[in-house]
DSSP file (Angstrom, degrees, kcal/mol; ACC not computed):
  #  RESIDUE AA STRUCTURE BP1 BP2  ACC     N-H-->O    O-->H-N    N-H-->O    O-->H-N    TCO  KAPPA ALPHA  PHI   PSI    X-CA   Y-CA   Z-CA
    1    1 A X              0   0    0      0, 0.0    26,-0.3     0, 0.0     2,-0.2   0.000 360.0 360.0 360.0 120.9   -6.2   17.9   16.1
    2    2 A X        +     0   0    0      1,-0.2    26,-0.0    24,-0.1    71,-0.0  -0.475 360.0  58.9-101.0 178.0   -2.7   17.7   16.0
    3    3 A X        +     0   0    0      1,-0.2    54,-0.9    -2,-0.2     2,-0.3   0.925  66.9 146.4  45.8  55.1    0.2   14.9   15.6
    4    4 A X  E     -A   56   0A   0     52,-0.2    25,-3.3    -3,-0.2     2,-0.4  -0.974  24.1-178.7 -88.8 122.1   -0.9   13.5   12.3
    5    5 A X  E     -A   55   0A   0     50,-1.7    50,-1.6    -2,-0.3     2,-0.2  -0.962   7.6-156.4-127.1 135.6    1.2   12.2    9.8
    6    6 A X  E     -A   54   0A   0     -2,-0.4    25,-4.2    48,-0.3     2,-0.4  -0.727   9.8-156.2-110.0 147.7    0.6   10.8    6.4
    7    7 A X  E     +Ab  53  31A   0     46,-1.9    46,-3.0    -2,-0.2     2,-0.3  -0.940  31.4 167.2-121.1 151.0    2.2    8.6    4.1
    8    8 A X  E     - b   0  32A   0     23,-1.8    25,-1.0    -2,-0.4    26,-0.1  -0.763  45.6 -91.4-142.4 163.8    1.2    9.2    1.0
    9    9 A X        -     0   0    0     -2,-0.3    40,-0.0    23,-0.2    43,-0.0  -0.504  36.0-174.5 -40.2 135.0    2.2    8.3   -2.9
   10   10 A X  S    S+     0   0    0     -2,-0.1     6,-0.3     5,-0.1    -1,-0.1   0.613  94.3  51.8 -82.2 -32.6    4.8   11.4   -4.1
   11   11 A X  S    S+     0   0    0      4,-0.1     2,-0.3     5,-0.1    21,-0.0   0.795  91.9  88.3 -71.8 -25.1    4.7   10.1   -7.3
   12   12 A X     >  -     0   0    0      1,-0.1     4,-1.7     2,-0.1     5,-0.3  -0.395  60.3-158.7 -76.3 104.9    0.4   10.0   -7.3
   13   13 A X  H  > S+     0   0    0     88,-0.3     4,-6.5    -2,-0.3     5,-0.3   0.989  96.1  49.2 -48.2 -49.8   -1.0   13.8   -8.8
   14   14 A X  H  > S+     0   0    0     87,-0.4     4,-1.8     1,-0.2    -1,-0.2   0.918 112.9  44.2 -77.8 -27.5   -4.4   13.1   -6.9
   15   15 A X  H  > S+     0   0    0      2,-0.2     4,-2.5     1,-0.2    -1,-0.2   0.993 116.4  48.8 -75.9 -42.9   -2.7   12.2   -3.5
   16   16 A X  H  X S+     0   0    0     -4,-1.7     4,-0.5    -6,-0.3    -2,-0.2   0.908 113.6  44.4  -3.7 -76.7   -0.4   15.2   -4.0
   17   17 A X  H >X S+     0   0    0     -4,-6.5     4,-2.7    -5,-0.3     3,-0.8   0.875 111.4  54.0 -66.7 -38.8   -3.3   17.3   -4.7
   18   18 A X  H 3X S+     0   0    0     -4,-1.8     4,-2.4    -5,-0.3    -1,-0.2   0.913 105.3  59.8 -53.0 -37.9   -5.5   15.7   -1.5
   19   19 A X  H 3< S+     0   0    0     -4,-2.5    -1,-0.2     2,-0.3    -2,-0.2   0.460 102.0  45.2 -82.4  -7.0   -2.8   16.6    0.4
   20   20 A X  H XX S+     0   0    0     -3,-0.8     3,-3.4    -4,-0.5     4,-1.8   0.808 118.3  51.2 -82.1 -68.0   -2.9   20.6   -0.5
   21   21 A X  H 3< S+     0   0    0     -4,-2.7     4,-0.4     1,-0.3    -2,-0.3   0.811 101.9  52.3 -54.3 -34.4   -6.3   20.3    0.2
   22   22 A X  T 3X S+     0   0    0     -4,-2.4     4,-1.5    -5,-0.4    -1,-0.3   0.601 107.1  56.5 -71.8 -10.0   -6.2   18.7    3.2
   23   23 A X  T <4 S+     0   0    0     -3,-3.4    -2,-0.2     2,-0.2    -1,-0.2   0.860  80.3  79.5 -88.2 -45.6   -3.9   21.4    4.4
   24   24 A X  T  < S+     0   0    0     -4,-1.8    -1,-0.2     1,-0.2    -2,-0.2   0.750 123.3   9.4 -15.0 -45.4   -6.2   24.5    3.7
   25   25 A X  T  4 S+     0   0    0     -4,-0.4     2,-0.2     1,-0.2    -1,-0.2   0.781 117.4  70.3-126.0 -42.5   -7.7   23.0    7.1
   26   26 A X     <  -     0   0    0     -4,-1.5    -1,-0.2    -5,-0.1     2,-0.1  -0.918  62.7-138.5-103.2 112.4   -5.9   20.6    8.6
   27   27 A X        +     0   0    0    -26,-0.3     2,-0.2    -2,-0.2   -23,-0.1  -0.570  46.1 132.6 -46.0 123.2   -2.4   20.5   10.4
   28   28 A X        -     0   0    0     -2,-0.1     2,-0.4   -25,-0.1   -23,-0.2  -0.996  58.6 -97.4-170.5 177.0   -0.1   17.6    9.6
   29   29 A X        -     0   0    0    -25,-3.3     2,-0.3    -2,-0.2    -2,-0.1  -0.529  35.4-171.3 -64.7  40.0    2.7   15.6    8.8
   30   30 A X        +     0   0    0     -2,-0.4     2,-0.2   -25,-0.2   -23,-0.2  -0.419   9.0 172.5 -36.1  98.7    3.0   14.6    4.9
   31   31 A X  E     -b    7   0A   0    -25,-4.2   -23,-1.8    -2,-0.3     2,-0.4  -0.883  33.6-130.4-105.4 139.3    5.5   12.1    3.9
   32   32 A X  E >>  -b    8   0A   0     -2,-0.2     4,-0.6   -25,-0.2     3,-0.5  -0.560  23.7-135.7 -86.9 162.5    6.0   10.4    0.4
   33   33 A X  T 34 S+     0   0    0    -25,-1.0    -1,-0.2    -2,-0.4   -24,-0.1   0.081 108.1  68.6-103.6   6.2    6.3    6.7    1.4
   34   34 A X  T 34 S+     0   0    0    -26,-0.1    -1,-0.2     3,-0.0   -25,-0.1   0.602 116.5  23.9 -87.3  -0.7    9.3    6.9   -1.2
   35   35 A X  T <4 S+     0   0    0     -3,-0.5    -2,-0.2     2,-0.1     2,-0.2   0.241 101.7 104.1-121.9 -14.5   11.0    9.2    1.5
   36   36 A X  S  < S-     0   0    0     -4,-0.6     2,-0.8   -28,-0.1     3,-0.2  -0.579  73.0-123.6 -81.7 140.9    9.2    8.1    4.9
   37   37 A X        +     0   0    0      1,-0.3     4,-0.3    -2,-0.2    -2,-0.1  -0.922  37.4 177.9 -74.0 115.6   11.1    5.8    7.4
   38   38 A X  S >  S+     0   0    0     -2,-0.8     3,-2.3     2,-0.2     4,-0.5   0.911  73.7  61.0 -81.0 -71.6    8.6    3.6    7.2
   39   39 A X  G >  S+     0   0    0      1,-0.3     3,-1.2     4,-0.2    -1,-0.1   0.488  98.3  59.0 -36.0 -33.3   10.2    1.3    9.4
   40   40 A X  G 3  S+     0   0    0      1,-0.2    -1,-0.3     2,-0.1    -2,-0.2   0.799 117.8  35.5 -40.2 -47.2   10.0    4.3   12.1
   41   41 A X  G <  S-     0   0    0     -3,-2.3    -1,-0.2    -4,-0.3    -2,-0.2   0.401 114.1-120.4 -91.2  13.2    5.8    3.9   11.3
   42   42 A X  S <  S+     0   0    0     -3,-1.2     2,-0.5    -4,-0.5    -3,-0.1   0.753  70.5 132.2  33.1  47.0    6.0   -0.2   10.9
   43   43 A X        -     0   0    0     -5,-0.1    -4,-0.2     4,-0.0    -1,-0.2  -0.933  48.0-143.0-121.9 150.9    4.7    0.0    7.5
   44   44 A X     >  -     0   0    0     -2,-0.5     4,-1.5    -6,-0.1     5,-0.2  -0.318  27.8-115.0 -75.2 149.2    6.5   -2.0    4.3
   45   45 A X  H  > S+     0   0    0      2,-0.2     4,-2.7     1,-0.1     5,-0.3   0.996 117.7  58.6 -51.2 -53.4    6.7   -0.8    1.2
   46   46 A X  H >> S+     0   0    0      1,-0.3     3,-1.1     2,-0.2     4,-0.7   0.869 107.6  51.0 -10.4 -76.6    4.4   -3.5   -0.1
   47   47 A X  H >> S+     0   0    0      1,-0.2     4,-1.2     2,-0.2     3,-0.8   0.769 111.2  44.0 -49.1 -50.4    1.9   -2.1    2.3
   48   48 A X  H 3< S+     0   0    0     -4,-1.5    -1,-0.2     1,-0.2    -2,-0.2   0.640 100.3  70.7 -81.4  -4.2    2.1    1.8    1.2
   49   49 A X  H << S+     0   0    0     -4,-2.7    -1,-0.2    -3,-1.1    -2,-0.2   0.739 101.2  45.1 -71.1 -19.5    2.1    1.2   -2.3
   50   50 A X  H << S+     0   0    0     -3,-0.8     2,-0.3    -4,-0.7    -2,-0.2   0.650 122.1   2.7 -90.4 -28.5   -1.2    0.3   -2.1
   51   51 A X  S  < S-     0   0    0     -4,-1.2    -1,-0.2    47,-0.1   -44,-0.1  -0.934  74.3 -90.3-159.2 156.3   -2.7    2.7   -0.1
   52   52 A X        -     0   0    0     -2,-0.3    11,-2.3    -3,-0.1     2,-0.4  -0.023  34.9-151.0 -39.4 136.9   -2.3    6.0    1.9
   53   53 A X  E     -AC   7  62A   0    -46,-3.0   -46,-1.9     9,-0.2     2,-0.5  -0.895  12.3-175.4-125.3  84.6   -1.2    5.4    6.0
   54   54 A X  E     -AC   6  61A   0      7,-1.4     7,-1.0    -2,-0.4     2,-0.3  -0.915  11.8-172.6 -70.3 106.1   -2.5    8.5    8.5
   55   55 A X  E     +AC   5  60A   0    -50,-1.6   -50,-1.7    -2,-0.5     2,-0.4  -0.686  11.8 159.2-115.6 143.1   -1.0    7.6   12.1
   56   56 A X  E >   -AC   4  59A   0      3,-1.7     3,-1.8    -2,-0.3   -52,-0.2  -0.907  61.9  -0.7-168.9 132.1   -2.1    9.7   15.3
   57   57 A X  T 3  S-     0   0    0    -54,-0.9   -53,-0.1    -2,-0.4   -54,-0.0   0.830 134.8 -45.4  42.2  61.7   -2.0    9.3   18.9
   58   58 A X  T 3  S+     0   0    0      1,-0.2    -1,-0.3     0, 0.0     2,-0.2   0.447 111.7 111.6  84.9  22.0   -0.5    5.7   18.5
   59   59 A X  E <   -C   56   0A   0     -3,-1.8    -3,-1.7    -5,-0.0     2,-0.3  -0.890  50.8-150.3-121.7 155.5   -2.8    4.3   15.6
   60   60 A X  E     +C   55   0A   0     -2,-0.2     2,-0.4    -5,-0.2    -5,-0.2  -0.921  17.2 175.1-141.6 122.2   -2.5    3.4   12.0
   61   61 A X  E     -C   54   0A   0     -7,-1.0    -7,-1.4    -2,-0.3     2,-0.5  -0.993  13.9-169.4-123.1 139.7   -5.5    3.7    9.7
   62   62 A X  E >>  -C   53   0A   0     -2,-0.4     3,-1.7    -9,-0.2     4,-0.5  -0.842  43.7  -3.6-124.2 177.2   -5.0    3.0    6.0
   63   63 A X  H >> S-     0   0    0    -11,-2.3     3,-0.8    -2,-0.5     4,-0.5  -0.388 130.2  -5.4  52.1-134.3   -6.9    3.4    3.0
   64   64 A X  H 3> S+     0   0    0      1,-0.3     4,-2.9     2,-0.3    -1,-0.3   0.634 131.3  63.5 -73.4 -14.0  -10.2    4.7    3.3
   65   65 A X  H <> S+     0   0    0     -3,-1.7     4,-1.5     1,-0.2    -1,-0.3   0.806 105.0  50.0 -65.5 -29.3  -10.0    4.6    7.0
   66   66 A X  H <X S+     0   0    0     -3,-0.8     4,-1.3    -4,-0.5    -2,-0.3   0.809 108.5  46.4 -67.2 -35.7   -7.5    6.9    6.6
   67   67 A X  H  X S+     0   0    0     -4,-0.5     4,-1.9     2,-0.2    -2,-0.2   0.760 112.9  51.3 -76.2 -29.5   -9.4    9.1    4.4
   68   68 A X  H >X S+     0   0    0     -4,-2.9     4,-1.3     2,-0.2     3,-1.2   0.955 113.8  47.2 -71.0 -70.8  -12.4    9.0    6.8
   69   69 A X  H 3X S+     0   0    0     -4,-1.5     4,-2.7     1,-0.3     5,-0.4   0.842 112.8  45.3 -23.2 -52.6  -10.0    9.9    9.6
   70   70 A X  H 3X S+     0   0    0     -4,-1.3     4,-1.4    -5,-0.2    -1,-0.3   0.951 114.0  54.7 -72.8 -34.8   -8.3   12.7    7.8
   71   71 A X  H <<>S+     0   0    0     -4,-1.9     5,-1.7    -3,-1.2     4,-0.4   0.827 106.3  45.3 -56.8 -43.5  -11.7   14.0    6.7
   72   72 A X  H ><5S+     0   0    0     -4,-1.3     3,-0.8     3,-0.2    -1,-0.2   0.829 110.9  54.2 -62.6 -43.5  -13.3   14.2   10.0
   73   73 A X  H 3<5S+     0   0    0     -4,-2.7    -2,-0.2    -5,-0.3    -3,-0.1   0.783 107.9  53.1 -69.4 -21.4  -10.0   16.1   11.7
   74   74 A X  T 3<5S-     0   0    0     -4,-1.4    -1,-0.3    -5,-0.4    -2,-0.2   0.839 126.3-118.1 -75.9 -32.5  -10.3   18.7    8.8
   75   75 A X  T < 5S+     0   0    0     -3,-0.8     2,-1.5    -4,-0.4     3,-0.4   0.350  72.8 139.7 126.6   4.2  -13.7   18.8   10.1
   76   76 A X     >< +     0   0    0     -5,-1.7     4,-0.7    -6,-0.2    -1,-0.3  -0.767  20.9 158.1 -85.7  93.0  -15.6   17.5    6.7
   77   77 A X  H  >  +     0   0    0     -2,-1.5     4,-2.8     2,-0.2     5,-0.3   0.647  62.4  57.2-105.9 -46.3  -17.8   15.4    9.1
   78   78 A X  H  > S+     0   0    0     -3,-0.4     4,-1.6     2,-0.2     5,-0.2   0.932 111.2  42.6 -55.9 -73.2  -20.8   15.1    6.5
   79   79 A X  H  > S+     0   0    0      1,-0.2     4,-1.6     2,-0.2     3,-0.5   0.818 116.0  52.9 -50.4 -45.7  -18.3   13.3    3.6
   80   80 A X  H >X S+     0   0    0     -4,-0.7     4,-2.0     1,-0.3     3,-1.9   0.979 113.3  40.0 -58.5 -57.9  -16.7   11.1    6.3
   81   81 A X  H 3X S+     0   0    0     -4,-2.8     4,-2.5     1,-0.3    -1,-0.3   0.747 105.5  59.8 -58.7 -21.2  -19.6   10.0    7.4
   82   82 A X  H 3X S+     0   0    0     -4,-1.6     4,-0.6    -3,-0.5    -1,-0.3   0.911 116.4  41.0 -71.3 -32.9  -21.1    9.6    4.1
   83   83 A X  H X< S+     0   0    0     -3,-1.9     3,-0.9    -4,-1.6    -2,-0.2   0.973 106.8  59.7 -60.9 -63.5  -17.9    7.1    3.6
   84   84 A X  H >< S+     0   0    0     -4,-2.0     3,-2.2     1,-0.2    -1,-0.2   0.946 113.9  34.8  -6.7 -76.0  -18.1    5.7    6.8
   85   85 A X  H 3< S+     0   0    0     -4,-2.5    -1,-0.2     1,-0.3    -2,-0.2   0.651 100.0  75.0 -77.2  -2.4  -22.0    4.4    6.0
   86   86 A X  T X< S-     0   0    0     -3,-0.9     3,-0.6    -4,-0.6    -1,-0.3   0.482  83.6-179.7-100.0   4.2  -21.3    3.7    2.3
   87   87 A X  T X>  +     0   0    0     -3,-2.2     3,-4.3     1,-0.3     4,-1.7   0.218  63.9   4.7  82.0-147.6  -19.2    0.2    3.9
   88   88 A X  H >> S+     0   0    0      1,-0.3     4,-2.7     2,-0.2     3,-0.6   0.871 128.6  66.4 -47.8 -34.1  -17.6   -2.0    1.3
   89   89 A X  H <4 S+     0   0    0     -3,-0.6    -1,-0.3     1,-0.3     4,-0.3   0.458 104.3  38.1 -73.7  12.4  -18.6    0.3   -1.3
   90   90 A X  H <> S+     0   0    0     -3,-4.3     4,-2.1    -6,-0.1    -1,-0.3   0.473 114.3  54.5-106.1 -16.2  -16.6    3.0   -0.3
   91   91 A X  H <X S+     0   0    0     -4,-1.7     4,-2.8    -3,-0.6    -2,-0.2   0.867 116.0  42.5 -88.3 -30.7  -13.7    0.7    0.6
   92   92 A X  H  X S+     0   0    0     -4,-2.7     4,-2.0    -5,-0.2    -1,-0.2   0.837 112.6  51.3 -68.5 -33.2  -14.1   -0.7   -3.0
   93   93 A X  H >> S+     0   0    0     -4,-0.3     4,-2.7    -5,-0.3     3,-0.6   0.996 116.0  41.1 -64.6 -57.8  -14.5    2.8   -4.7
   94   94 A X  H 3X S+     0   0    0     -4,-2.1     4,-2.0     1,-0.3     5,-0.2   0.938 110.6  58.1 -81.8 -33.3  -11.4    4.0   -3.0
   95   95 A X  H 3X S+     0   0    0     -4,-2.8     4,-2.1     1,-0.2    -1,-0.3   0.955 114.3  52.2 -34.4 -46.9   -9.2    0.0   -3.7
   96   96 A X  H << S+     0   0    0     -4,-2.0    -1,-0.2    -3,-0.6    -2,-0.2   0.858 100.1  45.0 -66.0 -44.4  -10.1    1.2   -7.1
   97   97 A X  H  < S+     0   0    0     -4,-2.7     3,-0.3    -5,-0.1    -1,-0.2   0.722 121.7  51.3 -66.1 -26.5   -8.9    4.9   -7.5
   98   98 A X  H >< S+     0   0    0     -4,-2.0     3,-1.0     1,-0.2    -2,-0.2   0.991 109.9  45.5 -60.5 -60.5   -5.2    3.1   -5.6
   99   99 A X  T 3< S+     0   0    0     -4,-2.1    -1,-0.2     1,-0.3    -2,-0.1   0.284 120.2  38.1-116.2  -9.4   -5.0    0.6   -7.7
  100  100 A X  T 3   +     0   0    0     -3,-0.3     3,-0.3    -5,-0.1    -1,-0.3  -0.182  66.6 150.5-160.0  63.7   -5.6    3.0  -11.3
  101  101 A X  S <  S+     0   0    0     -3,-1.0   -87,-0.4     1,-0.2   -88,-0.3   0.352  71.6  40.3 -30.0 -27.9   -3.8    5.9  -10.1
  102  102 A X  S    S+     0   0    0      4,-0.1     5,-0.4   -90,-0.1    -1,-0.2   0.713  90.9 114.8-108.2 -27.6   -2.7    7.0  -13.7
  103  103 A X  S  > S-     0   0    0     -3,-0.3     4,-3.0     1,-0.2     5,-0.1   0.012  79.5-107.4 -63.5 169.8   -6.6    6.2  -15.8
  104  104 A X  T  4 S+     0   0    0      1,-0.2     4,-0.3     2,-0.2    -1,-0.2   0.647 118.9  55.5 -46.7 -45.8   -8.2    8.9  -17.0
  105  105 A X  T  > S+     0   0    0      2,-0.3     4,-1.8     1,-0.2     5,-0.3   0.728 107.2  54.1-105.2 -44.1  -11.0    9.1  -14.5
  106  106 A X  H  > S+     0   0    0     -6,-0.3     4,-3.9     1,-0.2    -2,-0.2   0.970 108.7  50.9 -54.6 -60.1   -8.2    9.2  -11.5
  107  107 A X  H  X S+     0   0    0     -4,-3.0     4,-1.1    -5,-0.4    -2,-0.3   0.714 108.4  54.3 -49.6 -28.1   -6.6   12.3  -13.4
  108  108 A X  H  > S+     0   0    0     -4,-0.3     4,-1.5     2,-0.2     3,-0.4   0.948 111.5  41.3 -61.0 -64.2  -10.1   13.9  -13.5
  109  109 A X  H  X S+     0   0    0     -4,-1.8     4,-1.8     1,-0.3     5,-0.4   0.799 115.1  49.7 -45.0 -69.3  -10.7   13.7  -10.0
  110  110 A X  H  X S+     0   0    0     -4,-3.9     4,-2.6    -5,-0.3    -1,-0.3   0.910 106.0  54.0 -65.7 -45.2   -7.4   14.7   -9.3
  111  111 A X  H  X S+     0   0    0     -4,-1.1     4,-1.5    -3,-0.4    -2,-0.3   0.874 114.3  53.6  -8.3 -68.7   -7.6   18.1  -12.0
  112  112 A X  H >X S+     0   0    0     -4,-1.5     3,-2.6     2,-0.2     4,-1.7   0.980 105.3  46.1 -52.1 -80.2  -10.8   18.9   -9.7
  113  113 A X  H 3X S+     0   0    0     -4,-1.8     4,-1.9     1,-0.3    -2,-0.2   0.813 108.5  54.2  -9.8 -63.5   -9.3   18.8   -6.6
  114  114 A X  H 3< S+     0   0    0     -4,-2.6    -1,-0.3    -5,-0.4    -2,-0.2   0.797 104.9  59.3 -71.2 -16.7   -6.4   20.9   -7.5
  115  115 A X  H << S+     0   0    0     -3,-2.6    -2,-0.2    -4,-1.5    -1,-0.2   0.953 108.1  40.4 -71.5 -56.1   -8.8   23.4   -8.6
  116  116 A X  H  <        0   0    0     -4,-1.7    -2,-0.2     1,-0.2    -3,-0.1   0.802 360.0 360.0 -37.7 -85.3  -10.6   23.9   -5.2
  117  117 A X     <        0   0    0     -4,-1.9    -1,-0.2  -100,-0.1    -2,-0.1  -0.023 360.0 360.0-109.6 360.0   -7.8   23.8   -3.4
């Protein structure tokens, strides 16, 4: 799958770090949404400060639709799906990691990540 791009936190370790991981597999476009023409993707600041934007073949998914999206084109079909079926409680787990980017728990997560990767 090609002709993806994400807008992403720069400033964020763990989006950073998703975003090395996500390459291992995946072809794509990465942009900090302090550096993206958003207006070029119609998204606001407002809008990306709160969550991660993947856009492809003329659609905008954000937040965890965006992470299910990016998961399945890397081909991690089991974890999307597992997101997918887990419904508001995946859309709340992930509001939650956005929204406390710097706690402890965020850094963990993020520490892991960059170690697979």
């Amino acid at each position: 799958m090609s002709g993806i791009t994400v807008i992403y936190d720069g400033n964020c370790q763990l989006c950073s770090n998703s975003i090395n991981w996500l390459t291992k597999k995946l072809s794509f476009d990465a942009i900090s949404y302090q550096s993206a023409p958003l207006a070029k993707f119609d998204l606001s600041l407002a809008e990306c400060e709160k969550q991660v934007y993947a856009i492809s073949g003329g659609k905008k998914y954000g937040g965890i639709t965006a992470v299910i999206f990016l998961l399945k084109a890397r081909g991690n079909k089991v974890s999307a799906f597992s997101l997918q079926v887990s419904g508001p409680i995946g859309a709340l787990g992930y509001k939650m990691i956005a929204t406390n980017r710097q706690s402890i728990v965020v850094k963990g997560l993020s520490r892991f990540i960059k170690r697979i990767t």
